[in-house]
MIDO-564882 format. One record per residue (C-alpha): residue number from 0; x, z, y. Coordinates in Angstrom, 1 decimal, always signed. Layout:
+-----+--------+--------+--------+
:   k :     xx :     zz :     yy :
+-----+--------+--------+--------+
: NUM :      X :      Z :      Y :
...
+-----+--------+--------+--------+
! end
This chain:
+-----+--------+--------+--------+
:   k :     xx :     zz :     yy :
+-----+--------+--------+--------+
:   0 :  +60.1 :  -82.5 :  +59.2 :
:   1 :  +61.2 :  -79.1 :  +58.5 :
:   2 :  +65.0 :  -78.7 :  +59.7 :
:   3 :  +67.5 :  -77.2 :  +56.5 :
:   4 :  +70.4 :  -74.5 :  +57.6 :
:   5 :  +73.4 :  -73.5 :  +55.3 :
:   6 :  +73.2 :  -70.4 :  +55.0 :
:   7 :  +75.8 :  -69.7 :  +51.8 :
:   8 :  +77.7 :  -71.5 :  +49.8 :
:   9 :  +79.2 :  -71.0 :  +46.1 :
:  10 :  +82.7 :  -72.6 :  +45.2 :
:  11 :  +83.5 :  -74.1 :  +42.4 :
:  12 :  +82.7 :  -72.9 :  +39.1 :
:  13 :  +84.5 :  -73.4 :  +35.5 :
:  14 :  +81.9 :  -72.4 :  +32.7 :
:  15 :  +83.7 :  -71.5 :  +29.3 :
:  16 :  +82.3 :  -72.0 :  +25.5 :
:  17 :  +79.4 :  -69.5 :  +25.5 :
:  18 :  +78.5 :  -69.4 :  +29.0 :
:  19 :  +74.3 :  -69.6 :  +29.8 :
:  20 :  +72.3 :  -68.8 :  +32.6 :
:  21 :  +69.4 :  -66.9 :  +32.3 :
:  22 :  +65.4 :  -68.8 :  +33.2 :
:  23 :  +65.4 :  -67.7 :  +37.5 :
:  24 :  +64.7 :  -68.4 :  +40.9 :
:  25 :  +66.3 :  -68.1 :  +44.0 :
:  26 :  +65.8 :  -65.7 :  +46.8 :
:  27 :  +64.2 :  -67.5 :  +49.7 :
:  28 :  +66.0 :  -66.2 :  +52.4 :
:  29 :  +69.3 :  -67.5 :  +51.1 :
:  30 :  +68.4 :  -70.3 :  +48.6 :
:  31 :  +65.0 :  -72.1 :  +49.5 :
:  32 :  +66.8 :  -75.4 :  +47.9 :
:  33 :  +70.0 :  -75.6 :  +46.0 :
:  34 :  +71.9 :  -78.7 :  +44.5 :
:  35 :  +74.5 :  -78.8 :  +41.7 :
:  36 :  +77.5 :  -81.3 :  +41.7 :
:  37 :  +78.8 :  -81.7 :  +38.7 :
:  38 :  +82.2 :  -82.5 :  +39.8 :
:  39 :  +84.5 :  -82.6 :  +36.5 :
:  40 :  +83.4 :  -81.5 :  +33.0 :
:  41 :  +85.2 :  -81.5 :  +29.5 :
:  42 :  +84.7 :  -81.9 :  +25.8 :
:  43 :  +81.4 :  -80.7 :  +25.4 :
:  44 :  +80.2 :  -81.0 :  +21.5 :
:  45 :  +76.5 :  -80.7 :  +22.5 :
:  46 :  +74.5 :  -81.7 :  +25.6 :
:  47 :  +73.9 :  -78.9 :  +28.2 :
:  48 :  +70.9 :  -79.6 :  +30.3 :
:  49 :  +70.0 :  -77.6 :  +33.5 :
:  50 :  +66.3 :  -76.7 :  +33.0 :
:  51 :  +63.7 :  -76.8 :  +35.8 :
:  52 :  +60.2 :  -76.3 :  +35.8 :
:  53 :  +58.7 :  -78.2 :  +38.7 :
:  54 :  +55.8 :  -77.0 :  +40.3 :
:  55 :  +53.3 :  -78.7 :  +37.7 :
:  56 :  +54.2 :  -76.2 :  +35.3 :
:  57 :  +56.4 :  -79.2 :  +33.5 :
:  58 :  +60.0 :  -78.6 :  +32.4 :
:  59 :  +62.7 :  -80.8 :  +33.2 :
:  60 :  +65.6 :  -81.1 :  +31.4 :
:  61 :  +68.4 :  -82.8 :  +33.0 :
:  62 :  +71.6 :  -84.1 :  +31.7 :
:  63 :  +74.5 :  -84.5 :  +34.0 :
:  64 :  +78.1 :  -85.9 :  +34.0 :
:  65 :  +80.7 :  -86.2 :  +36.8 :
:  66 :  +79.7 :  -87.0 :  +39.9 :
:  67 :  +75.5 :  -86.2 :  +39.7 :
:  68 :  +73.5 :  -84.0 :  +41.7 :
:  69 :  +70.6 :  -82.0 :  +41.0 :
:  70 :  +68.7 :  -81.1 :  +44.0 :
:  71 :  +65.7 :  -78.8 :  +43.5 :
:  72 :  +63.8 :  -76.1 :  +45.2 :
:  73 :  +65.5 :  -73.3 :  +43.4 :
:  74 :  +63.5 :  -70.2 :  +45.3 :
:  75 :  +59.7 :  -71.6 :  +44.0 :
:  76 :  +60.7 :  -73.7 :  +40.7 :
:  77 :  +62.4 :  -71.8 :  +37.5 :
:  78 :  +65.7 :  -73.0 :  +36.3 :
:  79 :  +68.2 :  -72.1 :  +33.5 :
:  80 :  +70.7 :  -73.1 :  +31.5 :
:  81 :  +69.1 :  -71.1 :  +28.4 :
:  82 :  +71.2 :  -73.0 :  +25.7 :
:  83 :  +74.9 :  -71.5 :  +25.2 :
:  84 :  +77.9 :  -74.2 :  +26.2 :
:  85 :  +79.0 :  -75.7 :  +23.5 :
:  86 :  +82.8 :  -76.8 :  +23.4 :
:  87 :  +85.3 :  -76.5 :  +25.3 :
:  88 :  +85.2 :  -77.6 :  +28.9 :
+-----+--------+--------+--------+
! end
């Protein structure tokens, strides 16, 4: 029963052919949980899973198209997008 404030907010993003993020968590002050809406999203020629590792030590890779959200506790559990983007989005 612990009560969540906004505290920032990131607009939109378009990722191009290539694009990765790197295994990281969040700060805490800013980011204690995060969510991705995947709101639109192209020709992609190979799946492009977000990556978290929960806090059992197992990785979860998760496969989104338009209109899913991935809510996770991004300051204490790992997350990526190691593999590059493949196609063009």
């Amino acid at each position: 029963g612990v009560e969540v404030e906004q505290t920032v907010m990131y607009g939109l993003r378009q990722y191009t052919e290539g694009a990765r993020l790197l295994t990281h968590v969040d700060r805490h002050a800013t980011h204690a949980v995060s969510l991705i809406v995947n709101v639109a999203q192209g020709n992609l020629t190979e799946p492009w899973p977000v990556e978290v590792q929960d806090h059992a030590d197992r990785l979860h890779e998760v496969l989104m198209t338009p209109g899913d959200v991935v809510y996770y506790e991004s300051a204490k559990c790992l997350h990526a997008r190691n593999r590059p983007m493949k196609g063009p989005n």
